[in-house]
N, C-alpha and C positions, 0 to 999 in steps of 0.2 A: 344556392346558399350553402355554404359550407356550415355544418356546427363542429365545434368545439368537441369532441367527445366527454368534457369531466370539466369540471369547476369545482371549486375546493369546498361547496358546499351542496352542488347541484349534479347530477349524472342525468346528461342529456343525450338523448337519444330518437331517431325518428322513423317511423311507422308512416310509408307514403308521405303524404305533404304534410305530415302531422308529429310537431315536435311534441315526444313526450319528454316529461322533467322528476325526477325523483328524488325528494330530499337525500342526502347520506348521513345526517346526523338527526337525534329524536328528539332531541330540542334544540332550538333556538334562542337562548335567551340572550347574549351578549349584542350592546348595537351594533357593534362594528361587524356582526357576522347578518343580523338584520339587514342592515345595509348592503351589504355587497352580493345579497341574496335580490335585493330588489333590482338593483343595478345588473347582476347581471342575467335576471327575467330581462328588463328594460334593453339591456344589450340583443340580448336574442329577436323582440321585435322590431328595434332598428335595424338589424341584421335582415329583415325579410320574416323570421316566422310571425304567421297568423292566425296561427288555428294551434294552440297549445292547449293541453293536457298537463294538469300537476297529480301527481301522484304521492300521497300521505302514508302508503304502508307502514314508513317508518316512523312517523312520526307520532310521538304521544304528546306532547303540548309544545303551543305557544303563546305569543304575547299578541297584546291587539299593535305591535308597534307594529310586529309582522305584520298581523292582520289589515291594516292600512297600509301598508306596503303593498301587499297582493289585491286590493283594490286599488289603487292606482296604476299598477301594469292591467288588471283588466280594465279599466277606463280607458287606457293607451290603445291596448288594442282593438278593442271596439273603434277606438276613433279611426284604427287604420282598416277598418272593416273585417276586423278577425274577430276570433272565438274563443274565450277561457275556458275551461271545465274542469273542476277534479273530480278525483276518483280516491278507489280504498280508504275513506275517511274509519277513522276509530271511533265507536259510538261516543266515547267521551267525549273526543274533539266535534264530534257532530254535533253535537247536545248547545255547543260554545258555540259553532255555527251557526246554528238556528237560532238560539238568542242573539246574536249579532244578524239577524238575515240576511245569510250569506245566501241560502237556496234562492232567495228571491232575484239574487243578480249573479248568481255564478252557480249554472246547474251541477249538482255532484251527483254521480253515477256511482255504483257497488264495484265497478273493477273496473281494469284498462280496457280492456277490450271493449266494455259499453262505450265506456267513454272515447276511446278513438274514433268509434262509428256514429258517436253523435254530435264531435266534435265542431 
C-alpha cells in the first residue's frame, strides 16, 4: 500500500505496518473540513491500512461532529480486523474524551511511540 504523504488536513506517515496520522490544523470546526477529515481516515482503510495511530499534539478542540466521525472509522476498522489508538491527547481534550468514553473503545497512549507499540 502506497500512502499519500499529506492531505490538506492530515499528514500521514508510516512507522513499519503502522500508519500514523497527524492533525495539521488545532481545530476543526468547519463541516466541510469535518468531512473530508473522515473521508479521508475512511480512504486510508480502504486503501489496506489497519492498524492506525492518530496523533492530537496539535490539536486543542473539537466538535463531537468530528468526534462521530472518528468513531465510525474505528468501527470500520475493527470490522476489517484492525486497530485505532490515539496519542498526545491535551488534558483539556482528554477531559471531553472521557466524558464522551472514548477510553472505553479507543485506547489513548501519552505519545507515539506507546502508541505505535500497542497499536
Amino acid at each position: 500500500m502506497s500512502l499519500p504523504a499529506y492531505h490538506p488536513f492530515l499528514a500521514v506517515h508510516s512507522v513499519g505496518d503502522v500508519t500514523v496520522i497527524r492533525f495539521t490544523r488545532r481545530t476543526l470546526l468547519e463541516s466541510e473540513a469535518i468531512e473530508a477529515v473522515g473521508e479521508q481516515l475512511l480512504a486510508l482503510v480502504r486503501e489496506g491500512a489497519s492498524r492506525l495511530v492518530l496523533n492530537f499534539t496539535a490539536v486543542e478542540s473539537l466538535t463531537s461532529s468530528l468526534l462521530g466521525r472518528l468513531f465510525a472509522v474505528h468501527r470500520r476498522i475493527e470490522e476489517a480486523g484492525g486497530r485505532l489508538v490515539f496519542c498526545n491527547v491535551d488534558p483539556f481534550l482528554l477531559q471531553i474524551f472521557r466524558v464522551c468514553q472514548v477510553p472505553e473503545k479507543i485506547p489513548i497512549y501519552a505519545d507515539e511511540k506507546e502508541a505505535v507499540q500497542n497499536v
